[in-house]
MMTF fields as JSON, N, C-alpha, C and O atoms, coordinates in Angstrom:
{
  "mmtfVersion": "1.0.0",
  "mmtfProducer": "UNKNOWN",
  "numBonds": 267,
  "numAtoms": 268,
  "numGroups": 67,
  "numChains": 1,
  "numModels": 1,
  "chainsPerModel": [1],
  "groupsPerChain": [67],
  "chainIdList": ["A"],
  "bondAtomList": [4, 2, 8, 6, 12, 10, 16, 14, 20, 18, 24, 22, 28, 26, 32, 30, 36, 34, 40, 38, 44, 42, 48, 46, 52, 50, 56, 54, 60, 58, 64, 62, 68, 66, 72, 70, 76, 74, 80, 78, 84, 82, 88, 86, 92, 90, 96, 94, 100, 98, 104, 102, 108, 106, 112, 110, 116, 114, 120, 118, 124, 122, 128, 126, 132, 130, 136, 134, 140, 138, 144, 142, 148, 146, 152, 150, 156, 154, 160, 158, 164, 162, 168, 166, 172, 170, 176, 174, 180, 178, 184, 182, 188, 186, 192, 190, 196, 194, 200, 198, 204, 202, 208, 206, 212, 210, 216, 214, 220, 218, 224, 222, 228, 226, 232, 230, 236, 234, 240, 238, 244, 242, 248, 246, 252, 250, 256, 254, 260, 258, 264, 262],
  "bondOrderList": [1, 1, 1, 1, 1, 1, 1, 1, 1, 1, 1, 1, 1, 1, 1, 1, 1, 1, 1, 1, 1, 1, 1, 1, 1, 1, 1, 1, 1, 1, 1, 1, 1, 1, 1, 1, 1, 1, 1, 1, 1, 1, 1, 1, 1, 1, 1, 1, 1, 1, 1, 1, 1, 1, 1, 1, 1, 1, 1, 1, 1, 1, 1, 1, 1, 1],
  "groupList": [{"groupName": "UNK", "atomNameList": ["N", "CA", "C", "O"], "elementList": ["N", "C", "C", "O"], "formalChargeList": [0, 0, 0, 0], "bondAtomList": [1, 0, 2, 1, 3, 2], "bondOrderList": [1, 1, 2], "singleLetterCode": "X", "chemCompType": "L-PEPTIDE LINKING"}],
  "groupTypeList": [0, 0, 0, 0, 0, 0, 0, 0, 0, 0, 0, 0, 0, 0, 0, 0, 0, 0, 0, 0, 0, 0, 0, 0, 0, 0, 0, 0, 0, 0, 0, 0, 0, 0, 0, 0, 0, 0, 0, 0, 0, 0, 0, 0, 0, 0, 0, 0, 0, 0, 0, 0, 0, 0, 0, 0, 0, 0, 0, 0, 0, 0, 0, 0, 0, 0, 0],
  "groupIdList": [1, 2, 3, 4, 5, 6, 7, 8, 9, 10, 11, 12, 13, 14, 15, 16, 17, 18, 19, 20, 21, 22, 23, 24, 25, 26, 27, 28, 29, 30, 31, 32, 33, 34, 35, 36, 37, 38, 39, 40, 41, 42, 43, 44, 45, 46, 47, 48, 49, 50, 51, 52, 53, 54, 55, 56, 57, 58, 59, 60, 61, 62, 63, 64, 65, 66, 67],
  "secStructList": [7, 7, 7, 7, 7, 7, 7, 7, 7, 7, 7, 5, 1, 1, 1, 7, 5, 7, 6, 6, 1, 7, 2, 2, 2, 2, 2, 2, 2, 2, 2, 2, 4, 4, 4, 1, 7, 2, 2, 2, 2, 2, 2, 2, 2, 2, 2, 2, 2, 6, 6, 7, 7, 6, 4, 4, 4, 2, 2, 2, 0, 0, 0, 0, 0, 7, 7],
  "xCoordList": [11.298, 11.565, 10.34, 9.926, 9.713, 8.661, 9.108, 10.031, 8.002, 8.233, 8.572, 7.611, 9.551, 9.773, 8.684, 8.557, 8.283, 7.325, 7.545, 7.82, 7.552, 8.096, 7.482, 6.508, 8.044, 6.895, 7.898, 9.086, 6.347, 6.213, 6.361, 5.528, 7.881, 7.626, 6.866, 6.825, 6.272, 4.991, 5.726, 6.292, 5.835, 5.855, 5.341, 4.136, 5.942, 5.079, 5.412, 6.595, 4.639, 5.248, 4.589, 3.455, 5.031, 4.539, 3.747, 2.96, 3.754, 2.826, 2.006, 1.054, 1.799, 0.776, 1.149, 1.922, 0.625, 1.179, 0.81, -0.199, 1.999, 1.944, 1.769, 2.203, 1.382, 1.379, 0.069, -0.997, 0.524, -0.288, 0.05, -0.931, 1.167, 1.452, 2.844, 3.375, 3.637, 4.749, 5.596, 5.589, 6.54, 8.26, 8.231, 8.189, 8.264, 8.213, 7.207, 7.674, 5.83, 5.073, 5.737, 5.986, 5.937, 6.56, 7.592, 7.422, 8.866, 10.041, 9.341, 9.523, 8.556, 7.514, 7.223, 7.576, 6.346, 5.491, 5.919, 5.639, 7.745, 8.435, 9.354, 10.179, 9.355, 10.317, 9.112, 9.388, 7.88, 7.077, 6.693, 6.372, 6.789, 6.073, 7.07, 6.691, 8.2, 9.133, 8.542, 8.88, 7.478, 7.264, 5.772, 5.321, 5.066, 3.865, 2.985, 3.426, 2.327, 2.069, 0.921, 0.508, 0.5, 0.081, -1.099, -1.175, -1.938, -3.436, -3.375, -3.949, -2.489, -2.301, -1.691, -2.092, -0.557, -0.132, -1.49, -1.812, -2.039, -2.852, -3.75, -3.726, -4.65, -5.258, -4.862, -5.69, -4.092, -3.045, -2.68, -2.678, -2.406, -1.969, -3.601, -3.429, -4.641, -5.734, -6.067, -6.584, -6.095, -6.467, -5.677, -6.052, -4.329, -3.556, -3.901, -3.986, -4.209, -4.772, -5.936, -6.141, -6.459, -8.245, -7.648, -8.434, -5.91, -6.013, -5.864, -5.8, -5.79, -5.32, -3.635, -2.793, -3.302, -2.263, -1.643, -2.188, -0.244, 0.182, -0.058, -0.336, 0.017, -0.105, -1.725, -1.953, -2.592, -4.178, -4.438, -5.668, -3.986, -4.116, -3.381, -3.597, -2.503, -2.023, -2.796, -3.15, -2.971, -3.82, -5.327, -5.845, -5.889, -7.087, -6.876, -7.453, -5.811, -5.249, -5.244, -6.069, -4.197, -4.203, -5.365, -5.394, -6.593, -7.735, -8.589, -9.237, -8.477, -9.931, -8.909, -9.386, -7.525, -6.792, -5.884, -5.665, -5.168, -4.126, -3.624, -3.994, -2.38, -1.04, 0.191, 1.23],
  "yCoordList": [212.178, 212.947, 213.801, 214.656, 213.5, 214.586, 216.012, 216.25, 217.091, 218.24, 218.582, 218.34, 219.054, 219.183, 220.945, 221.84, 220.895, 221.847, 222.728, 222.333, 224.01, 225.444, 225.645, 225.834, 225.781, 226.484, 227.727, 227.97, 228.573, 229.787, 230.135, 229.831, 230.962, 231.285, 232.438, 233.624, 231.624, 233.037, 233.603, 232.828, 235.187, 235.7, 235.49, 235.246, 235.491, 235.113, 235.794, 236.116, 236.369, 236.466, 236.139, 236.616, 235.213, 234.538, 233.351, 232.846, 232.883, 231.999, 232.49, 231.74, 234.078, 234.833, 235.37, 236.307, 234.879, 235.146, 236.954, 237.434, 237.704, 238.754, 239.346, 240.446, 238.795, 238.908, 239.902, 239.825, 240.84, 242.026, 243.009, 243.681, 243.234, 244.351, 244.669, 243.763, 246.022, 246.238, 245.794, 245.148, 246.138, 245.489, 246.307, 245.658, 247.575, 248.395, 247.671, 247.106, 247.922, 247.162, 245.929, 245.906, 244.814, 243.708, 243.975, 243.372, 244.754, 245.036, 245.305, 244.655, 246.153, 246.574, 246.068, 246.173, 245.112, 243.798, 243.409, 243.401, 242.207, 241.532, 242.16, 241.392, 243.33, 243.907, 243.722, 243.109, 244.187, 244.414, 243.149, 243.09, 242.321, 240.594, 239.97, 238.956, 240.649, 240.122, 240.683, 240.15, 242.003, 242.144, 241.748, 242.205, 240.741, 240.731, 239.291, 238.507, 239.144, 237.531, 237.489, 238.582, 236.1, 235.481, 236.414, 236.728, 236.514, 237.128, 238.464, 238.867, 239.38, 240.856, 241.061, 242.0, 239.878, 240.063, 239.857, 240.726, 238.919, 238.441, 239.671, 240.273, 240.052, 241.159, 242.592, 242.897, 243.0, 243.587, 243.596, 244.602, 242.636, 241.935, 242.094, 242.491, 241.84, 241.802, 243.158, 243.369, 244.146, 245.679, 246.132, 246.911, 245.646, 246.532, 246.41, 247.382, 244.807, 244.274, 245.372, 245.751, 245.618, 246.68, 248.395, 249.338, 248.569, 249.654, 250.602, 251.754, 250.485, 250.57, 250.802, 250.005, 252.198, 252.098, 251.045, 250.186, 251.482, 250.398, 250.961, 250.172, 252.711, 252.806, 252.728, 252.367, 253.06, 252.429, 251.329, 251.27, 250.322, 248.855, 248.335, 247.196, 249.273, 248.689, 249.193, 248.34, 250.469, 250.245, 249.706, 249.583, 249.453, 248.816, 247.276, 246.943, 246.643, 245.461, 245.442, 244.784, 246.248, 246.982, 246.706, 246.084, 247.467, 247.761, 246.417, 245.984, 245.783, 244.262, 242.808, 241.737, 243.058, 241.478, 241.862, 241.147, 243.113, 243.588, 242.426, 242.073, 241.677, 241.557, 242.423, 241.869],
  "zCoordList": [83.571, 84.767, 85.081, 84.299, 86.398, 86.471, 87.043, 87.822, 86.315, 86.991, 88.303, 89.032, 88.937, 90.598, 90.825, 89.99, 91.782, 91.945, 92.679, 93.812, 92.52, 93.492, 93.525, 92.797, 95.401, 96.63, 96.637, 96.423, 97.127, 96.79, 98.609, 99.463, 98.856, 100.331, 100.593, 100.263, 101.321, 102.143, 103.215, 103.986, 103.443, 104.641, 105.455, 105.398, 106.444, 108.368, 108.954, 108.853, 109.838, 111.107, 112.172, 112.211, 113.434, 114.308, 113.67, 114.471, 112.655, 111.919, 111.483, 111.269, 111.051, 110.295, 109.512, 109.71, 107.881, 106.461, 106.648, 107.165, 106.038, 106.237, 104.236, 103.893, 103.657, 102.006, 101.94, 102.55, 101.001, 100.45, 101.715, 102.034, 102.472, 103.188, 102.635, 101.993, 102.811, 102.15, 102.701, 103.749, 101.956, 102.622, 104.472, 105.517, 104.371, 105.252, 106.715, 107.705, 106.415, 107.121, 108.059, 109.264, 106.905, 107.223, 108.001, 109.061, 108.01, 109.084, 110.136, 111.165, 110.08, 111.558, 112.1, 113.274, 111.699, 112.516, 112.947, 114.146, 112.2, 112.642, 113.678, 114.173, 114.06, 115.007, 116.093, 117.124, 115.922, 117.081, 117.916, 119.103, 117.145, 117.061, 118.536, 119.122, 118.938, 119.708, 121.222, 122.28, 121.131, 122.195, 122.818, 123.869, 121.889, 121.645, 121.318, 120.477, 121.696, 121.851, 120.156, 119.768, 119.262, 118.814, 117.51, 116.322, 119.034, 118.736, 118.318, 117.307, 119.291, 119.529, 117.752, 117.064, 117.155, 115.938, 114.926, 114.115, 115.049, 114.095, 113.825, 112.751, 115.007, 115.424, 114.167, 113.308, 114.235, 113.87, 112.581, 111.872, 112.285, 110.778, 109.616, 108.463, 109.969, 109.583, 109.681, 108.583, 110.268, 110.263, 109.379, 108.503, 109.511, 108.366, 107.109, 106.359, 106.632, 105.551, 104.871, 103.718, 105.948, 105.294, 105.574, 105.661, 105.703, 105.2, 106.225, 105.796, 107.409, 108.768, 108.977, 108.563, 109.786, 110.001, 111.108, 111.802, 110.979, 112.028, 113.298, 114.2, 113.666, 114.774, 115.407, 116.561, 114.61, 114.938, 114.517, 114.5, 114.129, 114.206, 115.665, 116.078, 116.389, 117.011, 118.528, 119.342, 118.744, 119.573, 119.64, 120.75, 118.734, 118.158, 119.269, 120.304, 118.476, 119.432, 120.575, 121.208, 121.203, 122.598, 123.481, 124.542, 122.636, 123.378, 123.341, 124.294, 121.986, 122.131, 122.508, 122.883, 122.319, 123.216, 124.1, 125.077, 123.899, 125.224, 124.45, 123.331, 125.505, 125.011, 124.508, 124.148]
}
């Protein structure tokens, strides 16, 4: 019998792995993600990563993709 292999679910949101942000974070995003297109998340998702709050990651976004 060969080994069956576990996948490891990654967080997303909008199709952007949201891993190494907190539980907290993550509710955020995914609430905000409903009013907000693709890029504006990704945008977003990557600032928080380097440590960036959500509310200046978010106008950061705002200002270089709008959405």
């Amino acid at each position: 019998m060969t080994p069956k292999r576990i996948k490891k679910k990654v967080k997303t949101v909008k199709g952007i792995s949201v891993e190494g942000l907190t539980p907290r974070q993550i509710k955020a995003l995914s609430e905000h993600s409903v009013h907000h297109g693709k890029s504006h998340m990704k945008f977003m998702v990557e600032q928080m990563k380097k440590g960036v709050s959500f509310t200046a990651s978010h106008k950061a976004a705002m200002k270089k993709v709008g959405e």
